[in-house]
mmCIF file as Biopython writes it, N, C-alpha, C and O atoms, coordinates in Angstrom:
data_model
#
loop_
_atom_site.group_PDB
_atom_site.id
_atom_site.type_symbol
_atom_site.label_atom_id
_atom_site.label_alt_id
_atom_site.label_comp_id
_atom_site.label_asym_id
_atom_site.label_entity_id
_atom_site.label_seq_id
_atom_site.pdbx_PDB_ins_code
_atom_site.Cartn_x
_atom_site.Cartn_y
_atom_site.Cartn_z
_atom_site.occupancy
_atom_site.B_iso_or_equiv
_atom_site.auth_seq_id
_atom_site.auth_asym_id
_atom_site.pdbx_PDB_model_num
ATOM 1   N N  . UNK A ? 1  ? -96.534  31.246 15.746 1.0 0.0 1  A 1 
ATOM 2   C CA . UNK A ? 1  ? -96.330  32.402 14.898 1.0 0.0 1  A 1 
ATOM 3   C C  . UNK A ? 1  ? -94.985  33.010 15.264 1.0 0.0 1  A 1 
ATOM 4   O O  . UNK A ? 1  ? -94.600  32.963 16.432 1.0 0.0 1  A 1 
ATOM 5   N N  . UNK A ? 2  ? -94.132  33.679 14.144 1.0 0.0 2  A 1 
ATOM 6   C CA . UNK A ? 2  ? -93.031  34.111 14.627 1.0 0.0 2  A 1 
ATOM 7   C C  . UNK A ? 2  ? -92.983  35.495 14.141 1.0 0.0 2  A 1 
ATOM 8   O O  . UNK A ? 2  ? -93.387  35.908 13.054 1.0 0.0 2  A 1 
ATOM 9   N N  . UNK A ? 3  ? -92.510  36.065 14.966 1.0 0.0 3  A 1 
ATOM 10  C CA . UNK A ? 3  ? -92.462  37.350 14.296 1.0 0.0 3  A 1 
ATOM 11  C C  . UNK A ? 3  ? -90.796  38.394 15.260 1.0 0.0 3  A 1 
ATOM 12  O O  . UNK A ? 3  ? -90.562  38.287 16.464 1.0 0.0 3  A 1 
ATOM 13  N N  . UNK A ? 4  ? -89.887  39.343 14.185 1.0 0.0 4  A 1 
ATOM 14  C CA . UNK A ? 4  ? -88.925  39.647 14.830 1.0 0.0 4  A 1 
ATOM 15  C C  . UNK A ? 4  ? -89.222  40.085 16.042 1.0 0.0 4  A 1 
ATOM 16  O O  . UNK A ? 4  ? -88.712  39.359 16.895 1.0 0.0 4  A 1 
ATOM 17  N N  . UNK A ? 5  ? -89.868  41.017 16.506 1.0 0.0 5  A 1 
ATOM 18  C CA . UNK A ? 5  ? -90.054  41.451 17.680 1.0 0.0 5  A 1 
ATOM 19  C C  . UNK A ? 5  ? -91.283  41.727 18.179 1.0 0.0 5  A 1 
ATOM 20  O O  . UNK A ? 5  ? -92.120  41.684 17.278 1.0 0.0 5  A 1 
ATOM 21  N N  . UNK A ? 6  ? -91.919  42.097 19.654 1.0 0.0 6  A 1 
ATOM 22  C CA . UNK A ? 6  ? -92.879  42.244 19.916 1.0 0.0 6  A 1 
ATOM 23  C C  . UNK A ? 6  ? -93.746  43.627 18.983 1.0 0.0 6  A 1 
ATOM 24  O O  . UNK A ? 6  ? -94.925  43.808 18.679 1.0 0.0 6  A 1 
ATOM 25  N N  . UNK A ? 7  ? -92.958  44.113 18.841 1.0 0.0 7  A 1 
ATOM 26  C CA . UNK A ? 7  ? -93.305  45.679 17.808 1.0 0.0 7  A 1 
ATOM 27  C C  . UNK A ? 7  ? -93.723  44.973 16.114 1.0 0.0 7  A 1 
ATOM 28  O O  . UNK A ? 7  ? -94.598  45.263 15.298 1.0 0.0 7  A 1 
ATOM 29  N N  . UNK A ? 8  ? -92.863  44.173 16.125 1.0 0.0 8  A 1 
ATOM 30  C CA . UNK A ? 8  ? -93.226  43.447 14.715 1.0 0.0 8  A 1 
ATOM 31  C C  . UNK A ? 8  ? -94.498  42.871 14.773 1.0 0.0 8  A 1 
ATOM 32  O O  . UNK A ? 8  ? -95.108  42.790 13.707 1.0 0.0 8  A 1 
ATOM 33  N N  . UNK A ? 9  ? -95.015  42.464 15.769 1.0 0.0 9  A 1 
ATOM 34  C CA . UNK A ? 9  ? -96.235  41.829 15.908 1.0 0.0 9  A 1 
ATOM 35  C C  . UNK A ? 9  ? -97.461  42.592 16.035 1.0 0.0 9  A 1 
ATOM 36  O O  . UNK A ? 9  ? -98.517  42.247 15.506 1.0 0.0 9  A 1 
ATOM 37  N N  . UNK A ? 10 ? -97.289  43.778 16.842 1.0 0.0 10 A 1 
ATOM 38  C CA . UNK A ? 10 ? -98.511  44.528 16.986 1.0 0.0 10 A 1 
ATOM 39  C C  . UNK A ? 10 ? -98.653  45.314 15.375 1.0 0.0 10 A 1 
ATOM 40  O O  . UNK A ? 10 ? -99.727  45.502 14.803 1.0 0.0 10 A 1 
ATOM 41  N N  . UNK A ? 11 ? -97.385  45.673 14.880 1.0 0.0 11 A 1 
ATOM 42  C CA . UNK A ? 11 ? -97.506  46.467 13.363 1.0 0.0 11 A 1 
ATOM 43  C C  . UNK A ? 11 ? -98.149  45.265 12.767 1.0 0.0 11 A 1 
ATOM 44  O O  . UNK A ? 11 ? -99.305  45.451 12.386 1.0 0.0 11 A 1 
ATOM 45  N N  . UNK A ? 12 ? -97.531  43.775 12.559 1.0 0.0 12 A 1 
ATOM 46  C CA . UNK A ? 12 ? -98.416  43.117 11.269 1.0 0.0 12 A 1 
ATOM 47  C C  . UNK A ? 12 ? -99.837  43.336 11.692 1.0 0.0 12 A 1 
ATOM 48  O O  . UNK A ? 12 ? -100.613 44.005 11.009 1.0 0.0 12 A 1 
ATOM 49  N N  . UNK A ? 13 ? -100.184 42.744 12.870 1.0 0.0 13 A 1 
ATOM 50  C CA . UNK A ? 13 ? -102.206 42.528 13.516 1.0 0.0 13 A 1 
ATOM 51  C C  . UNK A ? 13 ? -102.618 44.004 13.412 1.0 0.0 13 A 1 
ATOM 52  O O  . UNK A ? 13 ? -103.836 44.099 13.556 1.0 0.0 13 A 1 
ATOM 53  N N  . UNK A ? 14 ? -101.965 45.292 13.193 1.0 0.0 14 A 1 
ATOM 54  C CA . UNK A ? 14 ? -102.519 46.861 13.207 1.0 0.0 14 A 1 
ATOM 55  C C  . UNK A ? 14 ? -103.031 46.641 11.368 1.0 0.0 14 A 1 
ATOM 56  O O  . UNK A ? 14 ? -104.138 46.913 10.903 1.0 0.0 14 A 1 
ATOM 57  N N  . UNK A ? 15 ? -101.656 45.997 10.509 1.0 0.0 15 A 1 
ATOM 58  C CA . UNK A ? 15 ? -102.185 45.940 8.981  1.0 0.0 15 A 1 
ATOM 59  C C  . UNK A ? 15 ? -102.913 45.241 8.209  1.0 0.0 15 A 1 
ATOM 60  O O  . UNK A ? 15 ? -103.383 45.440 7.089  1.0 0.0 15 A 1 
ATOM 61  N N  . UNK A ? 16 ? -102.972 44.027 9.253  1.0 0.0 16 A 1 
ATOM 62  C CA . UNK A ? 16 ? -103.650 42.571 8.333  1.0 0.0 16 A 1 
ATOM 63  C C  . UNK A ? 16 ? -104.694 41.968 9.184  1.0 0.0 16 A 1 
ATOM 64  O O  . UNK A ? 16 ? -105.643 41.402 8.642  1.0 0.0 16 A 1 
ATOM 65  N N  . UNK A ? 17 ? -104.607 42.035 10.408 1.0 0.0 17 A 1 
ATOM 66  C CA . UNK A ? 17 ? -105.655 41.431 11.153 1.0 0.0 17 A 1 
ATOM 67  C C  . UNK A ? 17 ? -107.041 41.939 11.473 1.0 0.0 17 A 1 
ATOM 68  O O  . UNK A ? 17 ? -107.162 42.445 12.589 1.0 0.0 17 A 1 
ATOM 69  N N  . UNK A ? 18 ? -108.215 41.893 10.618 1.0 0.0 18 A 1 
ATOM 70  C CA . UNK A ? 18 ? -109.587 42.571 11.012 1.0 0.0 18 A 1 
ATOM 71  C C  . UNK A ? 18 ? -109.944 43.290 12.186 1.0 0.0 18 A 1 
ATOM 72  O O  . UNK A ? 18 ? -110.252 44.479 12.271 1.0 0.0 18 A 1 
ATOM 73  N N  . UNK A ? 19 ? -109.842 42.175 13.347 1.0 0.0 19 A 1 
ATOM 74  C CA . UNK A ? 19 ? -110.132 42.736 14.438 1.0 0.0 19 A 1 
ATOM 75  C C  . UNK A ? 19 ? -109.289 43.866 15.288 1.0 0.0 19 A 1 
ATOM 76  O O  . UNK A ? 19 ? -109.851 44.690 16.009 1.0 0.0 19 A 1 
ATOM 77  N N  . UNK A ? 20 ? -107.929 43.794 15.112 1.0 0.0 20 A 1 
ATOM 78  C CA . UNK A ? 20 ? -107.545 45.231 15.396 1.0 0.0 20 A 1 
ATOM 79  C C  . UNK A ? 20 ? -107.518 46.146 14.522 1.0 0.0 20 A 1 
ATOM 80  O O  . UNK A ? 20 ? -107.335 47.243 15.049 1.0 0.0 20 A 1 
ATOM 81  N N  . UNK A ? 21 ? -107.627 46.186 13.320 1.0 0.0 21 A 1 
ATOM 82  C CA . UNK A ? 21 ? -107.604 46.932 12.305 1.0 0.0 21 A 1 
ATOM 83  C C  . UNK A ? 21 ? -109.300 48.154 12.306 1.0 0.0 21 A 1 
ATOM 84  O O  . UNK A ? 21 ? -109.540 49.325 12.012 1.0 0.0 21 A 1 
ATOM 85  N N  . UNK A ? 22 ? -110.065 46.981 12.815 1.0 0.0 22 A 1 
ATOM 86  C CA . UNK A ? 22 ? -111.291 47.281 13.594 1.0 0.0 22 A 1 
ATOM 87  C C  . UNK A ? 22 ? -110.984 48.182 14.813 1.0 0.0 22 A 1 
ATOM 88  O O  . UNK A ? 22 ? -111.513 49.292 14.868 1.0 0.0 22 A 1 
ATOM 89  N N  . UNK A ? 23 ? -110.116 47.740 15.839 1.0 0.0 23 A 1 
ATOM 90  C CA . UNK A ? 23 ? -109.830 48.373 17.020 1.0 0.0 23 A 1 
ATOM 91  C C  . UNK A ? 23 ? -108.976 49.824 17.043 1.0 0.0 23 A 1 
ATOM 92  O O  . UNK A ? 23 ? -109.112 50.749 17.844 1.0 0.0 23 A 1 
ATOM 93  N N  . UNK A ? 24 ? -108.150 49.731 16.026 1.0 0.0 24 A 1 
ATOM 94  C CA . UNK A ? 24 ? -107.296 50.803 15.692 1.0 0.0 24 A 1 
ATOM 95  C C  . UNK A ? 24 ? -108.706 52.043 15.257 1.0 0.0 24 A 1 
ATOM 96  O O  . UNK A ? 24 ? -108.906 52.989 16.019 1.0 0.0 24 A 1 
ATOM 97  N N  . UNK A ? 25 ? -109.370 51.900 14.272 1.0 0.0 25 A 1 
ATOM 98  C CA . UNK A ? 25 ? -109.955 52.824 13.631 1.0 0.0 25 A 1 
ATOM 99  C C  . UNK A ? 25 ? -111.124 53.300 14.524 1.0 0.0 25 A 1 
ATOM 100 O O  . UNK A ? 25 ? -111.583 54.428 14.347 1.0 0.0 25 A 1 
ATOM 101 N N  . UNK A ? 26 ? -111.667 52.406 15.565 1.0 0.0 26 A 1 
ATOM 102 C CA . UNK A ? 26 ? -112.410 52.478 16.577 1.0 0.0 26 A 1 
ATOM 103 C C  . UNK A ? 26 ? -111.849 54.046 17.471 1.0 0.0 26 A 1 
ATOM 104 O O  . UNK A ? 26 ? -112.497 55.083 17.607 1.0 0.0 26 A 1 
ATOM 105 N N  . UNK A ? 27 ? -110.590 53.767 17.920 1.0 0.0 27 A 1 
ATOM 106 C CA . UNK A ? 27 ? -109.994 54.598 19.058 1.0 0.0 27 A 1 
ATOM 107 C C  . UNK A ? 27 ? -109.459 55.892 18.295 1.0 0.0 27 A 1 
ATOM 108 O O  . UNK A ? 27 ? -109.535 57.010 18.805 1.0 0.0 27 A 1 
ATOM 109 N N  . UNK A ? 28 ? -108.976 55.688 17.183 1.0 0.0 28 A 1 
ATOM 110 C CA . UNK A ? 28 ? -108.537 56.675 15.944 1.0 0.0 28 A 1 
ATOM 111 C C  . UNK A ? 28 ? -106.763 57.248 16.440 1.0 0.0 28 A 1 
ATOM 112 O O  . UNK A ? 28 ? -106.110 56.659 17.302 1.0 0.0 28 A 1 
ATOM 113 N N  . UNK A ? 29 ? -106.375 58.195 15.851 1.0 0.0 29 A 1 
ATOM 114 C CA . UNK A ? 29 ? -105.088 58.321 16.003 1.0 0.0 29 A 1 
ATOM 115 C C  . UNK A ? 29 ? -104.639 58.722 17.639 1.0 0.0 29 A 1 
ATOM 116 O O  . UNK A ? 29 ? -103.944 58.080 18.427 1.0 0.0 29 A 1 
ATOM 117 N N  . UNK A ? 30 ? -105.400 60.177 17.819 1.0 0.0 30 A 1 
ATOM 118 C CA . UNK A ? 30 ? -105.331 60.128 19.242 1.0 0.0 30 A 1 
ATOM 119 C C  . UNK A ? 30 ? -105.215 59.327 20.578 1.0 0.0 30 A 1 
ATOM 120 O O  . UNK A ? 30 ? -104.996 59.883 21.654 1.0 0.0 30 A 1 
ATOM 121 N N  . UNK A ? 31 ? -105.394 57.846 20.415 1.0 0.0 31 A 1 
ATOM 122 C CA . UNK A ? 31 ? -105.900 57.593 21.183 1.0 0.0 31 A 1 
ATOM 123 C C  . UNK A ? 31 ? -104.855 55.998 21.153 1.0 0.0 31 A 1 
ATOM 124 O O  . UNK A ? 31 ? -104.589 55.188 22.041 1.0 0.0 31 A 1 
ATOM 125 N N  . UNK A ? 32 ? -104.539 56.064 19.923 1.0 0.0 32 A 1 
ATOM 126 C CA . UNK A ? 32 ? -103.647 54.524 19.219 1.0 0.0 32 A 1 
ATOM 127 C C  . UNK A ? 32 ? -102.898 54.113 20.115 1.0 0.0 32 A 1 
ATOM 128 O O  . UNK A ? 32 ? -102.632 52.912 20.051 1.0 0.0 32 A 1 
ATOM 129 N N  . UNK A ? 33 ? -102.370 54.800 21.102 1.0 0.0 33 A 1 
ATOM 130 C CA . UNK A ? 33 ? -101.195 54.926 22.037 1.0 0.0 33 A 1 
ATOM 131 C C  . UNK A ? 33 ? -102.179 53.450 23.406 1.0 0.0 33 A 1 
ATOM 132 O O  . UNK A ? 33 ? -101.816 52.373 23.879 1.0 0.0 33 A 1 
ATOM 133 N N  . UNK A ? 34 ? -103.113 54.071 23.488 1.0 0.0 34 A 1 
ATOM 134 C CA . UNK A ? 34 ? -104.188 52.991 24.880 1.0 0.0 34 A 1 
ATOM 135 C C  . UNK A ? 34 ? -104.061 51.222 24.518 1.0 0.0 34 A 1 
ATOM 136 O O  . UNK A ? 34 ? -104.269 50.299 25.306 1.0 0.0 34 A 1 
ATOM 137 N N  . UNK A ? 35 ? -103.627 51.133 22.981 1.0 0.0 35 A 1 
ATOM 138 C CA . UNK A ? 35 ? -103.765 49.892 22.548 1.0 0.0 35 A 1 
ATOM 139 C C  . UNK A ? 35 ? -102.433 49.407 22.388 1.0 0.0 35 A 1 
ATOM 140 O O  . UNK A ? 35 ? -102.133 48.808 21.356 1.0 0.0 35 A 1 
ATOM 141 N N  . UNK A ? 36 ? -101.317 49.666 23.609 1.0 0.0 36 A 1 
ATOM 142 C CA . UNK A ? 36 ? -99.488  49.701 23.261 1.0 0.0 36 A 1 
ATOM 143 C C  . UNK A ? 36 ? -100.206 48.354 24.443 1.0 0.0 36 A 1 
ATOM 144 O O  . UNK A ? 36 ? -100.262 47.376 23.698 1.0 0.0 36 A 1 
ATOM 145 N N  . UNK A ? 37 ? -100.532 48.077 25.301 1.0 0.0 37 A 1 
ATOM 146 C CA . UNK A ? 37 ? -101.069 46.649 25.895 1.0 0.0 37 A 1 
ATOM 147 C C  . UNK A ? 37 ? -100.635 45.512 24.928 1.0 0.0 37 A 1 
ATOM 148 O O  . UNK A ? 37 ? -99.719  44.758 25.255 1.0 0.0 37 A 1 
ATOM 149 N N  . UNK A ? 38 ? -101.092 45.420 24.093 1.0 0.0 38 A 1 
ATOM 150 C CA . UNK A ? 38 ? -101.073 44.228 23.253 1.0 0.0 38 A 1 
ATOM 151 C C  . UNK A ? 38 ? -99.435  44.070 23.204 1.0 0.0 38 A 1 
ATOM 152 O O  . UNK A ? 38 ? -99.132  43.159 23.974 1.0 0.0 38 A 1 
ATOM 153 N N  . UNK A ? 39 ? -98.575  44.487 22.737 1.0 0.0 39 A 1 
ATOM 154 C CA . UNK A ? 39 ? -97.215  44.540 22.764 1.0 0.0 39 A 1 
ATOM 155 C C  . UNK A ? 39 ? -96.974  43.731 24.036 1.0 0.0 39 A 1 
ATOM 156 O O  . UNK A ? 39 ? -96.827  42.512 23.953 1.0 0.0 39 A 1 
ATOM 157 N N  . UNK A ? 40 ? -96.928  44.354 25.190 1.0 0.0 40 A 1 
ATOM 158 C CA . UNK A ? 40 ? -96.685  44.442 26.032 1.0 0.0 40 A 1 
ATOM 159 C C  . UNK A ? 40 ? -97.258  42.371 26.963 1.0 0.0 40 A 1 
ATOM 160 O O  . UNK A ? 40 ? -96.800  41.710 27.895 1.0 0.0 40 A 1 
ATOM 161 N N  . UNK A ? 41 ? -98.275  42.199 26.079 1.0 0.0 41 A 1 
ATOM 162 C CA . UNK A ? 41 ? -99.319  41.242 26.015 1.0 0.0 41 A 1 
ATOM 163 C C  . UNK A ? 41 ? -97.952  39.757 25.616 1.0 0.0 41 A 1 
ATOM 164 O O  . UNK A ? 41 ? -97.575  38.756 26.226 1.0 0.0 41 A 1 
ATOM 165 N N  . UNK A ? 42 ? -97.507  40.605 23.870 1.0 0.0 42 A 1 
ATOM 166 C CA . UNK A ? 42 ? -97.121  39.501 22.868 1.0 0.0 42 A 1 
ATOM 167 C C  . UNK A ? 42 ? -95.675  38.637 23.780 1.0 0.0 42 A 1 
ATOM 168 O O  . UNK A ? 42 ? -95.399  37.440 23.869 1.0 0.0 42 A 1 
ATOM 169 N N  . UNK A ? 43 ? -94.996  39.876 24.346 1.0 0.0 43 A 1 
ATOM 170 C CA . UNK A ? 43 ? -93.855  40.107 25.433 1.0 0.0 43 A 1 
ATOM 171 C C  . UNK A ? 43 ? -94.493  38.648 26.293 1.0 0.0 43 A 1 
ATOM 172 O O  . UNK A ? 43 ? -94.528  37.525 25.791 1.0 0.0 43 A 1 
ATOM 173 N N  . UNK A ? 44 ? -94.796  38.878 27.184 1.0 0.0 44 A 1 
ATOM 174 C CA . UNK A ? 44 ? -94.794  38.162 28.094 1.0 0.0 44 A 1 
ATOM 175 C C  . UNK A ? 44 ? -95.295  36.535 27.862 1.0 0.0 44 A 1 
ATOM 176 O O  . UNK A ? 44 ? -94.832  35.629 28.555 1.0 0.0 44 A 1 
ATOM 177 N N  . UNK A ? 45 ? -96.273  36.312 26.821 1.0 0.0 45 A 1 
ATOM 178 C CA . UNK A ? 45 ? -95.994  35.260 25.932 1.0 0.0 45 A 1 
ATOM 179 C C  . UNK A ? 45 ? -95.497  34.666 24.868 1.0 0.0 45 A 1 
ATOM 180 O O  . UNK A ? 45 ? -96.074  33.938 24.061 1.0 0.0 45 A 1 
ATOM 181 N N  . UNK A ? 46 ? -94.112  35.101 24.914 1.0 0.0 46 A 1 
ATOM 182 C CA . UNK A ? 46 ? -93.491  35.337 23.990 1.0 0.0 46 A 1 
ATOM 183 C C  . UNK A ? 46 ? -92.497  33.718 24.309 1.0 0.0 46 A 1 
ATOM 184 O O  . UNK A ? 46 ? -91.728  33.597 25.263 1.0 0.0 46 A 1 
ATOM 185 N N  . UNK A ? 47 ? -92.716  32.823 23.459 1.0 0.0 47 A 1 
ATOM 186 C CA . UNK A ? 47 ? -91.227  31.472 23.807 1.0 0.0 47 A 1 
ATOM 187 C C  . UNK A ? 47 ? -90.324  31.507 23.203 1.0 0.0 47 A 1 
ATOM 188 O O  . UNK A ? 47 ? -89.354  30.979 23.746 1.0 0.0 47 A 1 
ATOM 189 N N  . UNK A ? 48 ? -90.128  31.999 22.054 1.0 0.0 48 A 1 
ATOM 190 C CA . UNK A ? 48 ? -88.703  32.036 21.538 1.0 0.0 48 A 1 
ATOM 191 C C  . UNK A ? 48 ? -87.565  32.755 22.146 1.0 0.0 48 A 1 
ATOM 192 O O  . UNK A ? 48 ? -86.441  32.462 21.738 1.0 0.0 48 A 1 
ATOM 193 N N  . UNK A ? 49 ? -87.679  33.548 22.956 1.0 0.0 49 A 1 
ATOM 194 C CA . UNK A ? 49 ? -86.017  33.805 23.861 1.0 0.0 49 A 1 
ATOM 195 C C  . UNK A ? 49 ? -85.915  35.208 23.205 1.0 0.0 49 A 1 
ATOM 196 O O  . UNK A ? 49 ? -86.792  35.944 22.751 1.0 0.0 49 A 1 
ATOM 197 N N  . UNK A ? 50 ? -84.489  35.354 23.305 1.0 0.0 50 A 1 
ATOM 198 C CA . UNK A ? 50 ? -83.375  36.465 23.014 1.0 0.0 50 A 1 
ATOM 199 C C  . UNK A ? 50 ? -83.585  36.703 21.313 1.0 0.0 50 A 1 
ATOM 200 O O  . UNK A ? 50 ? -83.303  35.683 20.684 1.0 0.0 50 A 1 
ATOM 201 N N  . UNK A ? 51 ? -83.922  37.587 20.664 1.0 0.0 51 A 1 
ATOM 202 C CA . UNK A ? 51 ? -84.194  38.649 19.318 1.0 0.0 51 A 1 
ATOM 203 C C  . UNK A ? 51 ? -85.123  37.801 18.507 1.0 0.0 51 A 1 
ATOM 204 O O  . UNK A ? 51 ? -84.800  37.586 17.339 1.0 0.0 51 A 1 
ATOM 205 N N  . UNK A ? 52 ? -86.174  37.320 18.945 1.0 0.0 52 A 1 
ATOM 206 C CA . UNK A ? 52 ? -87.115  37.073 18.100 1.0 0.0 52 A 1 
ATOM 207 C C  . UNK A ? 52 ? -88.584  36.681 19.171 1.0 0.0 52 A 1 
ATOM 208 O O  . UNK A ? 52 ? -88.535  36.224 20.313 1.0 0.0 52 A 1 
ATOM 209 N N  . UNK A ? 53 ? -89.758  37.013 18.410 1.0 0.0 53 A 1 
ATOM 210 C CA . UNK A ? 53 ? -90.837  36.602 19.325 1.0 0.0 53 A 1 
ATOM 211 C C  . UNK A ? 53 ? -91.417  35.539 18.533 1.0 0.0 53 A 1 
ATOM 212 O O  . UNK A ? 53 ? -91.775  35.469 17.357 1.0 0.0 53 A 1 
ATOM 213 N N  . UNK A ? 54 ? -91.406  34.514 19.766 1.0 0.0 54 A 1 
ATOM 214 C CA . UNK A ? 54 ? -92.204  33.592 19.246 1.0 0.0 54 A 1 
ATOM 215 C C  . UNK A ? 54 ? -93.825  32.882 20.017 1.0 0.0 54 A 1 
ATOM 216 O O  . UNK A ? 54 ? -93.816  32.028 20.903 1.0 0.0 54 A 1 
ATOM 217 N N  . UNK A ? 55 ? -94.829  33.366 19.534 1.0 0.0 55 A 1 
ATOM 218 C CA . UNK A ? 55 ? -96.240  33.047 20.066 1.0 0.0 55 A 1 
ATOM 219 C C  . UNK A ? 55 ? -97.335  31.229 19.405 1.0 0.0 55 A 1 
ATOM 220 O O  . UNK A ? 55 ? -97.764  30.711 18.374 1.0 0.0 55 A 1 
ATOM 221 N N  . UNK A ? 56 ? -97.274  31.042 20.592 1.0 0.0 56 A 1 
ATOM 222 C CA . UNK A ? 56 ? -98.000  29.292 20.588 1.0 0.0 56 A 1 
ATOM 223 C C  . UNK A ? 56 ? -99.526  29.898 20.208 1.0 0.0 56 A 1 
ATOM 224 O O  . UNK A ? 56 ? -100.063 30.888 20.705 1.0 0.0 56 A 1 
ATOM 225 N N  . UNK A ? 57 ? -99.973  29.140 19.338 1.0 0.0 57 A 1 
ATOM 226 C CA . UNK A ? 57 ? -101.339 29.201 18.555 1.0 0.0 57 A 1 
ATOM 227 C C  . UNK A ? 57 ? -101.856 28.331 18.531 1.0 0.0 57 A 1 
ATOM 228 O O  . UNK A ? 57 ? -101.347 27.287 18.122 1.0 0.0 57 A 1 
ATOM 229 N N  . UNK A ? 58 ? -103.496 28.453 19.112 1.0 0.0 58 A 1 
ATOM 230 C CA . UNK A ? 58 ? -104.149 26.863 18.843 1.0 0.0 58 A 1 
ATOM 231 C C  . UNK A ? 58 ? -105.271 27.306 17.955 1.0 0.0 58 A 1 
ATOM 232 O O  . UNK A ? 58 ? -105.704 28.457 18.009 1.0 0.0 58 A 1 
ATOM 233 N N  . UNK A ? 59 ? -105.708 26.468 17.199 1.0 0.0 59 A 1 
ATOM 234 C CA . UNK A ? 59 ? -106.456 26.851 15.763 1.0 0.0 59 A 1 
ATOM 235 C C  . UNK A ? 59 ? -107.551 26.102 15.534 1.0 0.0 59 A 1 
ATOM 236 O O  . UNK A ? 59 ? -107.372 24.900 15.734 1.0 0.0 59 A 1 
ATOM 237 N N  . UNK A ? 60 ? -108.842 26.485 15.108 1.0 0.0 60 A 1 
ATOM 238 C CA . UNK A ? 60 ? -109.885 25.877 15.372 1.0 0.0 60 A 1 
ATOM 239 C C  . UNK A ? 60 ? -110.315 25.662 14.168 1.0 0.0 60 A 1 
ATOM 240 O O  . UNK A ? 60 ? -110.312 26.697 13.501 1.0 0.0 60 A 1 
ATOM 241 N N  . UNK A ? 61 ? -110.732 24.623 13.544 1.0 0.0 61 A 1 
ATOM 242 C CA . UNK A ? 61 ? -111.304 24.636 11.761 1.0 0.0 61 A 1 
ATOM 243 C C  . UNK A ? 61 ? -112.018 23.842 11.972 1.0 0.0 61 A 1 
ATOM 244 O O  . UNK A ? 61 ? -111.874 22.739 12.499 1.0 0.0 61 A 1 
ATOM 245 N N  . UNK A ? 62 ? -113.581 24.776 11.229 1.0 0.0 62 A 1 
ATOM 246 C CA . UNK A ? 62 ? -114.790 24.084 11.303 1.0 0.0 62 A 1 
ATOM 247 C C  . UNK A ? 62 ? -115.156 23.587 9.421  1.0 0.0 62 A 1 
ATOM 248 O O  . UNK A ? 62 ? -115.230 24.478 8.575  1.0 0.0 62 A 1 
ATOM 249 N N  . UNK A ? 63 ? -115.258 22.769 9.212  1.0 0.0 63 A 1 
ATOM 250 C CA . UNK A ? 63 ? -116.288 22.252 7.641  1.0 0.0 63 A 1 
ATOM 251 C C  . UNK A ? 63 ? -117.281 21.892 8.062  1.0 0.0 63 A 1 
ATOM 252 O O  . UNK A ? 63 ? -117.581 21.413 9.155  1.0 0.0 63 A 1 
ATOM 253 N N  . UNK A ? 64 ? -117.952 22.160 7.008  1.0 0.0 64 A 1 
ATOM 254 C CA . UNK A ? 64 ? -119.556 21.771 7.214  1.0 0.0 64 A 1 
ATOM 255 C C  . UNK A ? 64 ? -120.035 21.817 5.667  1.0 0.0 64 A 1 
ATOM 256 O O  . UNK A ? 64 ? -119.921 22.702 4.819  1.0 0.0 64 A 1 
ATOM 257 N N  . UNK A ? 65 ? -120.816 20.078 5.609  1.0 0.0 65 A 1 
ATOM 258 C CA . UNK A ? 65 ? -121.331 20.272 4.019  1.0 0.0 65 A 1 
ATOM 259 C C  . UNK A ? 65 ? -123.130 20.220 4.972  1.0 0.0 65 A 1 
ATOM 260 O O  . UNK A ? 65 ? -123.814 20.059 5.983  1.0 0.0 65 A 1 
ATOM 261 N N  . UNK A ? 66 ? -122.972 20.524 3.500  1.0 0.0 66 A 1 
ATOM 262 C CA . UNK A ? 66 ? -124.605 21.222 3.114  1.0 0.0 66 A 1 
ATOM 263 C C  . UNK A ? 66 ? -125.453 20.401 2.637  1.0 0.0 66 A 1 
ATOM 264 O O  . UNK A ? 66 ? -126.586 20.784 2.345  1.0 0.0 66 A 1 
#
């Protein structure tokens, strides 16, 4: 996944991703600040280098017929 910066990453997963979108509304505004970790998270696994973040993804896909 690429995304410009570590800040770019926690804003898209705060707008599009369920489970923090879940987590955000959980803790509410007060509190939004306890969940700056994840940033901090994307940072340190971050491989693309100097002005861009880049995060390794492994992806699991299940089918199943009926």
């Amino acid at each position: 996944m690429h995304f410009q910066s570590a800040r770019h990453y926690v804003e898209f997963m705060a707008a599009h991703y369920g489970p923090m979108l879940k987590a955000l509304e959980a803790v509410g505004d007060a509190r939004r600040e306890e969940l700056a970790d994840v940033e901090g998270i994307a940072e340190r696994y971050d491989r693309g280098g100097a002005g861009a973040l880049e995060l390794e993804c492994d992806w699991l896909s299940i089918v199943a017929d009926r």
